[in-house]
N, C-alpha and C positions, 0 to 999 in steps of 0.2 A: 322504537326508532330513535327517541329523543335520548334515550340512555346510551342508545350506542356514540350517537353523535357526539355525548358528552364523555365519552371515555375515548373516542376518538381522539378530541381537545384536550384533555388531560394526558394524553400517550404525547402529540403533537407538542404540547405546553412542557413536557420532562425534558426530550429529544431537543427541543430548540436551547432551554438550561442548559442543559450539556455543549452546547455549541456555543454559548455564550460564556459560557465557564472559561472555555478552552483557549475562546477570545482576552480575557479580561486577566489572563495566567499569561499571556505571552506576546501581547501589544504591545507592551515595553518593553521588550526582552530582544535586546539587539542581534542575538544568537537566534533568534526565529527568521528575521527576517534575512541573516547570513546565509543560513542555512538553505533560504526559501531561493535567493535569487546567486547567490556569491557560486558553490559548491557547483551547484547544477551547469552554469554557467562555465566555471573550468572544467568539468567533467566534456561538456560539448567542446570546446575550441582543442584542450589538448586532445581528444581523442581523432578530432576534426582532421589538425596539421599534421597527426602520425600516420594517418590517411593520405594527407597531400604527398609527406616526406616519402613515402612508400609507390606512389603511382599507381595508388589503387583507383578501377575504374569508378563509373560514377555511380553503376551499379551496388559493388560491395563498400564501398563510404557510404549510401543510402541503408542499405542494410546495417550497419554500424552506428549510423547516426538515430536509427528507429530505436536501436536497444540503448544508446545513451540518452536519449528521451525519456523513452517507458521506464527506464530505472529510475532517474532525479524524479519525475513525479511518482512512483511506486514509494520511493523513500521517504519524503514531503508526507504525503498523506499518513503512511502508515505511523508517523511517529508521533503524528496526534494523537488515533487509537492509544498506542501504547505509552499517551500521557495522562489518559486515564489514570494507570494506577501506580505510573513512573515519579511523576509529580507530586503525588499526596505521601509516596514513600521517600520522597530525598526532603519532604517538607515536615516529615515526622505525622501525619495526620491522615494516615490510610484507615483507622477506623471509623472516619466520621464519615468517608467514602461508601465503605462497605455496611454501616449500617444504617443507610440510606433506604427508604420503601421502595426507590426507582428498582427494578430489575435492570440486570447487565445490559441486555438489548439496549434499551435506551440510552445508556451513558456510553456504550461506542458507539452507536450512531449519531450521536449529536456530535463527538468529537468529531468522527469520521467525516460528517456535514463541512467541518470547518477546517479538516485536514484536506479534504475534496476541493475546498474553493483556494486554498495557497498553491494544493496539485496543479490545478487546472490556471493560474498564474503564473508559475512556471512551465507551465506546457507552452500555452503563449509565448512567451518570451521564448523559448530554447527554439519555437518552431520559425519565431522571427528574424535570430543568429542565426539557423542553421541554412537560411533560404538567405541572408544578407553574404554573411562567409564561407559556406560549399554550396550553391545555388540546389540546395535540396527544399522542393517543393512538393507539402502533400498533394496529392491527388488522389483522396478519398473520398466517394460522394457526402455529402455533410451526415446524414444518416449511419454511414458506415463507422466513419471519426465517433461520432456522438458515442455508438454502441461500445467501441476500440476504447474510449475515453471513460465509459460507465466499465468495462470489464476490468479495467486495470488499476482502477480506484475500488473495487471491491476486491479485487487479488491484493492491493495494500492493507484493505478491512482486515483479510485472513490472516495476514501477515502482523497484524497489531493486535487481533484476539488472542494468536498463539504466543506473542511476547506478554500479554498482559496477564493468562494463567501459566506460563514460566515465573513470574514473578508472585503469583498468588503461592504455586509449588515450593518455588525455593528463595522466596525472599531477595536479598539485595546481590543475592550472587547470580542474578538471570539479568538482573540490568544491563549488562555488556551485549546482550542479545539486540536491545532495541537499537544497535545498530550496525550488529553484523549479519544479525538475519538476511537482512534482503540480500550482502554479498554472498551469503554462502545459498540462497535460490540463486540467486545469482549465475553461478556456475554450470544449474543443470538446464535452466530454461532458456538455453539459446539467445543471451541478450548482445554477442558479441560474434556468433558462430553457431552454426545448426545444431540441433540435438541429435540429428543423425552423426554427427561424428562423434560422438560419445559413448566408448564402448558400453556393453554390459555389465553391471546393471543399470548405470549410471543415466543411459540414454532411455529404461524403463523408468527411470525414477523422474526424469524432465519430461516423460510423457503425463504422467500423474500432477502435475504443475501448471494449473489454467492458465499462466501467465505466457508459459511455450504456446499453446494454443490464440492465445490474443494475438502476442508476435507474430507467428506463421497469419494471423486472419490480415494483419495490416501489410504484411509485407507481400502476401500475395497480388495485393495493387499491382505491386512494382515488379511483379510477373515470376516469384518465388516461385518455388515450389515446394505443395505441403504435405507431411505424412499422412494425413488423414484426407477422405474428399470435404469435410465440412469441419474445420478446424474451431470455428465458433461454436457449433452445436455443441461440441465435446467440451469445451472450455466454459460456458453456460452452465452444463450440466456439473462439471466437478465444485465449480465458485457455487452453485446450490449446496450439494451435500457435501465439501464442508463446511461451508458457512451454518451450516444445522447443528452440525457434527460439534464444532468449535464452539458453537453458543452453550449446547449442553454441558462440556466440557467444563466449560467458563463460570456455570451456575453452579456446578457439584465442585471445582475449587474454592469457591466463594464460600461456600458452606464449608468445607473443610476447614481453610483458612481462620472461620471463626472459632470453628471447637478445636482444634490446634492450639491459637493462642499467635498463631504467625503475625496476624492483623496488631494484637498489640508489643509487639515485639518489633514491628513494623514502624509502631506509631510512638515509640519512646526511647 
């Protein structure tokens, strides 16, 4: 019992480094906080007026204003994750990273910790604009939000495990991914318009996307309607296997990466 408790502490004690790292790389760094509050912010107002300009009901600007939400915090978080291994390659020093005793597990999730708390500060805020300037107001019970809010900050995790073994794979030419990734999910998971309108296979491929499932789970409040009868259950279950999927993935690059030589090629 006393040994587990102590590797518990030692697991706890790696994960919280990694969220203080992530902290102490980007507190001064004027582009974190742009990114955190600037971006997100115009993404909401002009999406917002092209809604007013348009005479769209209060209904479909709610539905639009859900998915310019869920994306700025989807983006925000996930590019922590993917500063895990973003940062040590534009700093020259990805092998003092990689031959760290932490396993991968640890070093996204303590970023991901700290990618989660600027997400969920700009959620606040976007959720503040969007009820001061289009009077969109959640009405989720706080339960529901909390879950909506833990599912789409682990659809970000997914989203930053896969850019950071792009980068283990191909080096500095995957870097362009940590920030077009989310636009090109973007396209299939309904952030702007259902994924039933999306022919085949296209609207198969936004099924396979937890983050269509999160969406359809919030916007049903607002009396949507959704492919599935239980759009969370399904979106639970996918954020599982791959989040499994992606870690193994993550640990047999890792390894690659060393006997390759990629890591020091990486790092000079």
């Amino acid at each position: 019992m006393r040994m587990s408790l102590l590797n518990l502490q030692r697991a706890l004690s790696g994960v919280l480094a990694f969220t203080y790292r992530n902290y102490v790389l980007t507190k001064n760094e004027f582009y974190s906080i742009f990114e955190m509050l600037f971006w997100p912010t115009i993404s909401l107002i002009s999406v917002g007026l092209l809604g007013e300009f348009l005479y769209l009901e209060k209904d479909a600007v709610a539905f639009i204003i859900i998915g310019v939400i869920t994306l700025s915090v989807i983006q925000i978080a996930q590019i922590d994750v993917t500063y895990v291994m973003l940062l040590d390659m534009w700093s020259m020093s990805l092998k003092y990273i990689i031959v760290t005793p932490a396993p991968f597990y640890r070093m996204v999730t303590g970023a991901w910790l700290f990618g989660s708390l600027r997400g969920v500060i700009a959620l606040l805020l976007l959720i503040l604009l969007s009820s001061w300037l289009f009077e969109f107001n959640v009405s989720l019970p706080l339960a529901a939000m909390a879950i909506f809010v833990a599912g789409i900050l682990l659809s970000a995790m997914l989203i930053g495990i896969f850019n950071c073994i792009l980068i283990l794979i191909f080096g500095r030419r995957a870097e362009i991914f940590a920030w077009t990734l989310t636009a090109i999910v973007m396209l299939f998971c309904g952030i702007y318009y259902p994924v039933t309108i999306l022919p085949e296979p296209f609207r198969t491929l936004g099924l396979l996307i937890p983050i269509t499932h999160y969406l359809e789970y919030f916007r049903s409040f607002y009396g949507f309607q959704t492919v599935f009868p239980d759009p969370l259950l399904i979106a639970i279950a996918e954020t599982i296997i791959y989040l499994v999927f992606l870690l193994f993935v993550a640990e047999i690059s890792m390894l690659r990466a060393r006997k390759t030589g990629l890591v020091l090629k990486l790092s000079g």
